[in-house]
N, CA, C and O atoms as a GROMACS GRO file, in nm:
protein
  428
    1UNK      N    1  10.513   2.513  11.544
    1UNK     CA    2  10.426   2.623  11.509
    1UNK      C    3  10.505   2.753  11.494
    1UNK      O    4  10.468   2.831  11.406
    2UNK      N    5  10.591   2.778  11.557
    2UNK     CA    6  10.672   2.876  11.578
    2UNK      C    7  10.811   2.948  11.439
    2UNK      O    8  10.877   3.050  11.423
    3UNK      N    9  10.788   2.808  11.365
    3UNK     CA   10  10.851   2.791  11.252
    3UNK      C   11  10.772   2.853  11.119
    3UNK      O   12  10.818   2.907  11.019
    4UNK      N   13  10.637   2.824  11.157
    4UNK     CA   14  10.547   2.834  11.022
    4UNK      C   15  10.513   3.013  11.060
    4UNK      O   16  10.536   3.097  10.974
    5UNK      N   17  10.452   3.056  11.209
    5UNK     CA   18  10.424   3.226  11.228
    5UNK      C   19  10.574   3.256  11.155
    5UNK      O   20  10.549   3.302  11.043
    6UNK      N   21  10.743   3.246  11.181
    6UNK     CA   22  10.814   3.325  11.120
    6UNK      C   23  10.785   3.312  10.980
    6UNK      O   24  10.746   3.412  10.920
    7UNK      N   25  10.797   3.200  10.918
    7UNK     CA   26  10.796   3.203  10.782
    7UNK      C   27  10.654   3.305  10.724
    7UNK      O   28  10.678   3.376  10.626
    8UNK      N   29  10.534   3.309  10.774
    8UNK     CA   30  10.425   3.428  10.769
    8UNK      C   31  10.521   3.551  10.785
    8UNK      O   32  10.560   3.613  10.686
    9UNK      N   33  10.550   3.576  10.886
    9UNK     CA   34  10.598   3.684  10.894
    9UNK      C   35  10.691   3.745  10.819
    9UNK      O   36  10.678   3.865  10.791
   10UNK      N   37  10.791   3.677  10.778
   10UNK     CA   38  10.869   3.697  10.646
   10UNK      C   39  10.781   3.724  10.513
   10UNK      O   40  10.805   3.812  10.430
   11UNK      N   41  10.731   3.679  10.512
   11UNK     CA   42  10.635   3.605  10.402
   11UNK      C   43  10.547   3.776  10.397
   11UNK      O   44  10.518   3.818  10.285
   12UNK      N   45  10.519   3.846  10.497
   12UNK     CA   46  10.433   3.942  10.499
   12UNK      C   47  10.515   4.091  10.479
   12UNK      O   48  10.472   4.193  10.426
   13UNK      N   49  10.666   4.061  10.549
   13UNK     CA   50  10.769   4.166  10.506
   13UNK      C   51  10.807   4.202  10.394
   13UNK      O   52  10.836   4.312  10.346
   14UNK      N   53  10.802   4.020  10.324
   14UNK     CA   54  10.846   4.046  10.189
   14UNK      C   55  10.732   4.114  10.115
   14UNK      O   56  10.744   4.224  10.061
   15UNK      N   57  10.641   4.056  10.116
   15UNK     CA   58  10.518   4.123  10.009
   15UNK      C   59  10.514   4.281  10.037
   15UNK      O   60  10.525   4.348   9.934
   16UNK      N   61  10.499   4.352  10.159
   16UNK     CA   62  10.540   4.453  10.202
   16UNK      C   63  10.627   4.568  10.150
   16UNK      O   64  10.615   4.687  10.118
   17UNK      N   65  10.722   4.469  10.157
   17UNK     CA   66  10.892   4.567  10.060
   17UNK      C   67  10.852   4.546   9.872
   17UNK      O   68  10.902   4.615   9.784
   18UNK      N   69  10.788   4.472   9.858
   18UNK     CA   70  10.789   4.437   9.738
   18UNK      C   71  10.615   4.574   9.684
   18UNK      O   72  10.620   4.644   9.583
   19UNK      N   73  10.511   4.572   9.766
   19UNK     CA   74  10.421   4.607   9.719
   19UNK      C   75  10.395   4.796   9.762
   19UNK      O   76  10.329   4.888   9.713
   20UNK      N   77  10.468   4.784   9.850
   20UNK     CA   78  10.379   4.939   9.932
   20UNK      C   79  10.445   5.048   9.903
   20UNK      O   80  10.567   5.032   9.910
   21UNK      N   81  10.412   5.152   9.874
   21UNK     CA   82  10.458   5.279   9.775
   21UNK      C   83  10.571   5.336   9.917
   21UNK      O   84  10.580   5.320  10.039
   22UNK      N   85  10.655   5.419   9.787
   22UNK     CA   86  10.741   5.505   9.942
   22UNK      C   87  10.671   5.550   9.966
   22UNK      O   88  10.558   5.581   9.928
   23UNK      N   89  10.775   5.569  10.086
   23UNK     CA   90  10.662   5.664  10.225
   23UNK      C   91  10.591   5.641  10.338
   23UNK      O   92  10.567   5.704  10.440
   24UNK      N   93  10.543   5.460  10.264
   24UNK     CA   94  10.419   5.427  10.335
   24UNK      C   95  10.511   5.358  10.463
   24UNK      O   96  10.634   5.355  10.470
   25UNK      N   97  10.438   5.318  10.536
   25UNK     CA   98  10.444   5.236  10.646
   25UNK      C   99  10.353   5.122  10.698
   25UNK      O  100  10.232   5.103  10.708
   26UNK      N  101  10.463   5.056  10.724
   26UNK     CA  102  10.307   4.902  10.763
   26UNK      C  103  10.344   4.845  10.890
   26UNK      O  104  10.454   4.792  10.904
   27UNK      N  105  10.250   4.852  10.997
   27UNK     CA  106  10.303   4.771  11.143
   27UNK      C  107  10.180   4.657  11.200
   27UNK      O  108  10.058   4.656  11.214
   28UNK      N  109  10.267   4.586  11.217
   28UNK     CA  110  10.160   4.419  11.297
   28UNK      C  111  10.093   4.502  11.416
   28UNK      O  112  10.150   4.573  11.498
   29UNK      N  113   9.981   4.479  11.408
   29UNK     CA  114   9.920   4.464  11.564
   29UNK      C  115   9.822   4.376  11.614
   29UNK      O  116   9.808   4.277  11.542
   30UNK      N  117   9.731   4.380  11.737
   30UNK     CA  118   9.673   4.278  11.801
   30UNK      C  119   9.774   4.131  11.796
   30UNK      O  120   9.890   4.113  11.759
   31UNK      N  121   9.683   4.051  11.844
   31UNK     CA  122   9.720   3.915  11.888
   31UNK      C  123   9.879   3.913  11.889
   31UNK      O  124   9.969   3.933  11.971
   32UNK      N  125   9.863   3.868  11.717
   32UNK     CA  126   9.984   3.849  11.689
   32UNK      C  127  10.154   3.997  11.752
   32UNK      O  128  10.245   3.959  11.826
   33UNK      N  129  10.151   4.054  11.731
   33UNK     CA  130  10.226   4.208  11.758
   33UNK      C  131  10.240   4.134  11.917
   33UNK      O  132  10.352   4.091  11.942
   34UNK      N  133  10.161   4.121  11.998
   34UNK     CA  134  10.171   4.099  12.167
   34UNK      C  135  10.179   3.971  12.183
   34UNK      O  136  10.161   3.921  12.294
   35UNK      N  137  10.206   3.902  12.080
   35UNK     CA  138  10.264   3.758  12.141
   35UNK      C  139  10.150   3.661  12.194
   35UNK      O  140  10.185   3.555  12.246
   36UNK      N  141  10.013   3.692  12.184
   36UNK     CA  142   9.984   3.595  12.281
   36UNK      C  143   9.856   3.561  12.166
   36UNK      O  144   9.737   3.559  12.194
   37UNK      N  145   9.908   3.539  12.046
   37UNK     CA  146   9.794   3.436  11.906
   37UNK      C  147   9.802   3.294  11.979
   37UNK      O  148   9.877   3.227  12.052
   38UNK      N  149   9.664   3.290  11.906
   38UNK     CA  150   9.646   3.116  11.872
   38UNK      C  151   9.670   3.064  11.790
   38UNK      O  152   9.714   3.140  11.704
   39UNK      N  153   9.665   2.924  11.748
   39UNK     CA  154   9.673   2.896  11.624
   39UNK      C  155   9.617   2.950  11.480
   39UNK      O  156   9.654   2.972  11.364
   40UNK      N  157   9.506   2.959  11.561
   40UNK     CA  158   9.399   3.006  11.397
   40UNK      C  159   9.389   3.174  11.443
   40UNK      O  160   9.307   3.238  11.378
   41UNK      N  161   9.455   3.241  11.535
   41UNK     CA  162   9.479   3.397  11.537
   41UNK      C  163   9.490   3.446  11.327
   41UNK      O  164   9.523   3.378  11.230
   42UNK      N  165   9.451   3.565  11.338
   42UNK     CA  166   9.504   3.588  11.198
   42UNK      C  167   9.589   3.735  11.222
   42UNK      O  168   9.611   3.789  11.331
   43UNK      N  169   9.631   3.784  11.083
   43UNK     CA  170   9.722   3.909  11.170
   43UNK      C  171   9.699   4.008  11.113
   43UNK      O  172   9.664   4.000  10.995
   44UNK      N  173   9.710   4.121  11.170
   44UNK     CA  174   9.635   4.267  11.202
   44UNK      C  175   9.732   4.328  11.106
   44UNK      O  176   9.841   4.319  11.163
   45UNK      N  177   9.750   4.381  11.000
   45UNK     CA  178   9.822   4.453  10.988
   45UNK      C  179   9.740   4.614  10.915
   45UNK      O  180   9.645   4.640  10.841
   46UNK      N  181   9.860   4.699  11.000
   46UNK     CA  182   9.798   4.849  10.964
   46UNK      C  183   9.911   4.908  10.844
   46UNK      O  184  10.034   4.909  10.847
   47UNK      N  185   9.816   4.957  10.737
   47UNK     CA  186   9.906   5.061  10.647
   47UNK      C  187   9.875   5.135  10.638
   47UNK      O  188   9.754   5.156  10.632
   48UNK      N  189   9.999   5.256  10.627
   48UNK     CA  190   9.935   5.391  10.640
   48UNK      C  191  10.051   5.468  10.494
   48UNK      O  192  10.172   5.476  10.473
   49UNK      N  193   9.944   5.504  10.433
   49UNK     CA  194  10.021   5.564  10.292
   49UNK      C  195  10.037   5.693  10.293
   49UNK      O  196   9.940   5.760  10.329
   50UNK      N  197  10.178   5.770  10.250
   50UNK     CA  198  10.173   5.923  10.247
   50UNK      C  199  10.117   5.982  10.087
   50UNK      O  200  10.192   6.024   9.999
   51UNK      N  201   9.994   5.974  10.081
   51UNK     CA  202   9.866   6.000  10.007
   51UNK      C  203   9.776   6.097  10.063
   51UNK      O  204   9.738   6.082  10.179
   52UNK      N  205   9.731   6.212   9.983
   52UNK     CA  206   9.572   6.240  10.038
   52UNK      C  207   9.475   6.209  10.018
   52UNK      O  208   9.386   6.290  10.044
   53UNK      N  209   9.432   6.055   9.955
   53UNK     CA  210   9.360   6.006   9.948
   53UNK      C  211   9.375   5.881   9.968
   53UNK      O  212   9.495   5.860   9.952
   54UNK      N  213   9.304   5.750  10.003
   54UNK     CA  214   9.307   5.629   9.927
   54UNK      C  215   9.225   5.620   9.810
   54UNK      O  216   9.120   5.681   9.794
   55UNK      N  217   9.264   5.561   9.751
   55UNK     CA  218   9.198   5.533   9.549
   55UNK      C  219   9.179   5.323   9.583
   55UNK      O  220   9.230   5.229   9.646
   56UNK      N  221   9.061   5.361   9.478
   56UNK     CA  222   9.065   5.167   9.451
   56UNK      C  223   9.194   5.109   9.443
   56UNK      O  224   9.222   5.009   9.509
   57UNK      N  225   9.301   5.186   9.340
   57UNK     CA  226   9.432   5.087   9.304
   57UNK      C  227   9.489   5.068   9.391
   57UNK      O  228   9.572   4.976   9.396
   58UNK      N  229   9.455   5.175   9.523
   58UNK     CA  230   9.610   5.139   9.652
   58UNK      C  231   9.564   4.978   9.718
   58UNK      O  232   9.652   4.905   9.764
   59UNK      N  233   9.400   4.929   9.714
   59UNK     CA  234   9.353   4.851   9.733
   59UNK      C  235   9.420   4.717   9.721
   59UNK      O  236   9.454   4.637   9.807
   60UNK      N  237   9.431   4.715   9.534
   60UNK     CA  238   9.447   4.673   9.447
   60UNK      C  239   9.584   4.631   9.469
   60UNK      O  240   9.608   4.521   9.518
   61UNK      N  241   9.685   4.723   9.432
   61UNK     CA  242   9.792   4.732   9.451
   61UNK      C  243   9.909   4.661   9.581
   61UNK      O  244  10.009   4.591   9.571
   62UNK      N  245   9.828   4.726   9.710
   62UNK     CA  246   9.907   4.684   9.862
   62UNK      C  247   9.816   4.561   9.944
   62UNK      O  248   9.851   4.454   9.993
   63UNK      N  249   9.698   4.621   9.936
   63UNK     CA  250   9.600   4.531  10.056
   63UNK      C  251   9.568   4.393   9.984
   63UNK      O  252   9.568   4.290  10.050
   64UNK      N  253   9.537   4.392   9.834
   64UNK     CA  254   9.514   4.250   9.813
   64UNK      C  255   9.595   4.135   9.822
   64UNK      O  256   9.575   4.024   9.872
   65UNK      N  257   9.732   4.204   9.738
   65UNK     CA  258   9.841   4.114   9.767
   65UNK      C  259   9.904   4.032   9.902
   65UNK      O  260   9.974   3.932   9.918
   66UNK      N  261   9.839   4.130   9.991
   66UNK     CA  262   9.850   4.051  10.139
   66UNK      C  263   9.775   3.953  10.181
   66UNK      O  264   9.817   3.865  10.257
   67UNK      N  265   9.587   3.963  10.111
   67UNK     CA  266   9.517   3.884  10.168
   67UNK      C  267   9.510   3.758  10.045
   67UNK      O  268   9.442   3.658  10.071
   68UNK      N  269   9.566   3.764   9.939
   68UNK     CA  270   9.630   3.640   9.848
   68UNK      C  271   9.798   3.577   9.933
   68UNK      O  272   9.813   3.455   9.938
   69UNK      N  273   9.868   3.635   9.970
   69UNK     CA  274   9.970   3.576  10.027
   69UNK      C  275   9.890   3.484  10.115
   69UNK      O  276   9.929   3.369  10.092
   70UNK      N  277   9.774   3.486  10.226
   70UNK     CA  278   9.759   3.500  10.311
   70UNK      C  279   9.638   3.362  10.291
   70UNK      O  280   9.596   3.289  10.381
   71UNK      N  281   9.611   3.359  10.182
   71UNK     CA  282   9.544   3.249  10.119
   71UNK      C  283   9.639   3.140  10.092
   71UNK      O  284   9.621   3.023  10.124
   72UNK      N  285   9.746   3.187  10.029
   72UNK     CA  286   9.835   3.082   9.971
   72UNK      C  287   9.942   3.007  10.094
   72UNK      O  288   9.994   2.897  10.077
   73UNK      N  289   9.960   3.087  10.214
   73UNK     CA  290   9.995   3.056  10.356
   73UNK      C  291   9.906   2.967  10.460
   73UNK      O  292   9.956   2.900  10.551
   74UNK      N  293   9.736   2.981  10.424
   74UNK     CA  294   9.662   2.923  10.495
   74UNK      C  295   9.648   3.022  10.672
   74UNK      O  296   9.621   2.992  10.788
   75UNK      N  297   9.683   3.136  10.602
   75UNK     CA  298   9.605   3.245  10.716
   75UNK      C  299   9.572   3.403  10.683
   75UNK      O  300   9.591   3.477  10.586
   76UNK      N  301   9.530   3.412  10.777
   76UNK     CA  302   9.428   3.496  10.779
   76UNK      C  303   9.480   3.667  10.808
   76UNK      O  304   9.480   3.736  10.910
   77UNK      N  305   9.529   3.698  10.645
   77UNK     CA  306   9.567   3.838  10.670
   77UNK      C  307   9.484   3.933  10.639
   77UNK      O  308   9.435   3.932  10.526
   78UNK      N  309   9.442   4.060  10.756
   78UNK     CA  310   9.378   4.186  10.768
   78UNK      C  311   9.452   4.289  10.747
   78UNK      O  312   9.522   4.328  10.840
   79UNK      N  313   9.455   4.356  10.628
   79UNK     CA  314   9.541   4.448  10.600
   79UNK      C  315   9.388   4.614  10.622
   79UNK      O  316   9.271   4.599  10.585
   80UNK      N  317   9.429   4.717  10.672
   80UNK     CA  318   9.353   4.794  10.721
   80UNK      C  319   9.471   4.914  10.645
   80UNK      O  320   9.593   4.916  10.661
   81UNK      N  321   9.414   4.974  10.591
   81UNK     CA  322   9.433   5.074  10.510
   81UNK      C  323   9.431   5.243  10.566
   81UNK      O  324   9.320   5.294  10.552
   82UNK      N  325   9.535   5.333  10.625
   82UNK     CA  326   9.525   5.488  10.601
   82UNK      C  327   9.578   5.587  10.556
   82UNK      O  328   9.699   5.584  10.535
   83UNK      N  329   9.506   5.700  10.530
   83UNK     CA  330   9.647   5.801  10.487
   83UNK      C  331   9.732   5.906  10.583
   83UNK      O  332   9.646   5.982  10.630
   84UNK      N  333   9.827   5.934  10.618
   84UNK     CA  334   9.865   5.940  10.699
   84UNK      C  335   9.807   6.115  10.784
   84UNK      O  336   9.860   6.167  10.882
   85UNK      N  337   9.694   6.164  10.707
   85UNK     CA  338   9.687   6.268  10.787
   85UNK      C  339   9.544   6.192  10.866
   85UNK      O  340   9.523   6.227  10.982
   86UNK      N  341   9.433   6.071  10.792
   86UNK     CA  342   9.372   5.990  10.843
   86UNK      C  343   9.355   5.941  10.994
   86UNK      O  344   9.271   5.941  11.084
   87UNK      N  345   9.532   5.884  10.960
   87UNK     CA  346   9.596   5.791  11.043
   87UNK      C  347   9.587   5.890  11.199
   87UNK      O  348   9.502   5.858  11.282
   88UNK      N  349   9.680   6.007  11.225
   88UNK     CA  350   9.702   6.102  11.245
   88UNK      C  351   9.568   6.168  11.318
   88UNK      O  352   9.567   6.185  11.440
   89UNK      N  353   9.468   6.199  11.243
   89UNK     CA  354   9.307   6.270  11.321
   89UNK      C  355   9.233   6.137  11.385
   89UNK      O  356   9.126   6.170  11.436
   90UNK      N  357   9.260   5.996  11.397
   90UNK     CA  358   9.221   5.911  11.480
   90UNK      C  359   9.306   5.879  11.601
   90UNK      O  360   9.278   5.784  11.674
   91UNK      N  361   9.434   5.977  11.627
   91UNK     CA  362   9.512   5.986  11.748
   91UNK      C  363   9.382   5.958  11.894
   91UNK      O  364   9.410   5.859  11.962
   92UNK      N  365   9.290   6.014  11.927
   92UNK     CA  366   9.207   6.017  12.006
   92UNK      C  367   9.182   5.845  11.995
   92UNK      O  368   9.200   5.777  12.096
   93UNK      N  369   9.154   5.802  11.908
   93UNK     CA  370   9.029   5.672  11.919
   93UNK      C  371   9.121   5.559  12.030
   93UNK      O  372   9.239   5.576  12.061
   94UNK      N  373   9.036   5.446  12.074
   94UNK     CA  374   9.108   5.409  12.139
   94UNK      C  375   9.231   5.254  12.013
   94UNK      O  376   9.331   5.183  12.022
   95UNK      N  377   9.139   5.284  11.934
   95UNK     CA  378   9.234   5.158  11.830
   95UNK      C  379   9.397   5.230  11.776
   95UNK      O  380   9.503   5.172  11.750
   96UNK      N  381   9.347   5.425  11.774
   96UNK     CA  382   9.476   5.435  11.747
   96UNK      C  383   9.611   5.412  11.858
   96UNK      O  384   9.725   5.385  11.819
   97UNK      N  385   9.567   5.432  12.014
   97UNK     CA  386   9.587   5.397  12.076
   97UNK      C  387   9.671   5.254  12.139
   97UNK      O  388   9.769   5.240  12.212
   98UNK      N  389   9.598   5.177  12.083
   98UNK     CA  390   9.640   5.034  12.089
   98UNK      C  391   9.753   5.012  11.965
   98UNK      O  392   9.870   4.989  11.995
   99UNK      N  393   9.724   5.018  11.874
   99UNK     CA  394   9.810   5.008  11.779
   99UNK      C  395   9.989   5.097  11.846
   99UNK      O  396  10.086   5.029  11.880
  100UNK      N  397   9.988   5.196  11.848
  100UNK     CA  398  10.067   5.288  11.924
  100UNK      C  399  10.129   5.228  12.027
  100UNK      O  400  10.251   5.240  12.034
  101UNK      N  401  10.073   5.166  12.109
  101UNK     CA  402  10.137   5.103  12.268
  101UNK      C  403  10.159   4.939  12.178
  101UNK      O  404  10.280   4.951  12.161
  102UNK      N  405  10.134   4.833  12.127
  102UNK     CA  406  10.179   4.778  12.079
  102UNK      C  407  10.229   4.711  11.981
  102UNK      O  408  10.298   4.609  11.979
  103UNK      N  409  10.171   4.808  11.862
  103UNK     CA  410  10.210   4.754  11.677
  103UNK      C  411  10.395   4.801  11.684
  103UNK      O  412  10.458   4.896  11.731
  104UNK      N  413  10.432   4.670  11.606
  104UNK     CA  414  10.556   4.655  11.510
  104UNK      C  415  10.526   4.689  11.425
  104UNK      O  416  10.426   4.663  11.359
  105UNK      N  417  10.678   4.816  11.392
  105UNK     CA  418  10.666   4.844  11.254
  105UNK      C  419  10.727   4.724  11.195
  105UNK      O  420  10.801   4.653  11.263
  106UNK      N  421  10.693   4.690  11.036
  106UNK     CA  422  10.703   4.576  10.976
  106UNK      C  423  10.791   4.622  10.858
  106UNK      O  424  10.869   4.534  10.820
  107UNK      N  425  10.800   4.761  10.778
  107UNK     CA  426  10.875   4.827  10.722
  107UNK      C  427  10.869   4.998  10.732
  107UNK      O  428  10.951   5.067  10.672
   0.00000   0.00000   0.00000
């Protein structure tokens, strides 16, 4: 099992380096990020774009390509989308929180 999460994980770096505008940033969190997934866990990933907006195409562009990798892998990728002043005014919440104490940056 341990063979197939790296190859995901590669698999999610690459699409990553290949899809997400400069600037941006993308880090794993939950389950997976803390080590303690299941099999059928799927994986959390947060992007945060240096944009003042999100638009349909960034959609289009970064988040779909992950949840088609993610089809063609046979799991279950959550790509969660912000912009970084977004990202930034949810400092308080407790998800930004969590992410913070344990998300990998991924690029």
């Amino acid at each position: 099992m341990k063979s197939h999460t790296n190859k995901i994980l590669e698999s999610i770096k690459q699409a990553l380096t290949e899809h997400l505008p400069k600037g941006g940033k993308a880090l794993l969190f939950g389950s997976q990020a803390r080590g303690d997934a299941r099999i059928d866990s799927d994986w959390d990933i947060l992007i945060i774009l240096d944009k003042e907006k999100l638009e349909p195409e960034d959609y289009d562009k970064v988040s779909f390509p992950l949840t088609m990798l993610g089809w063609d892998l046979g799991a279950r990728i959550n790509p969660i989308m912000y912009t970084m002043k977004e990202w930034a005014a949810s400092c308080i919440t407790p998800f930004y929180k969590n992410v913070e104490q344990e998300g990998i940056e991924l690029v």
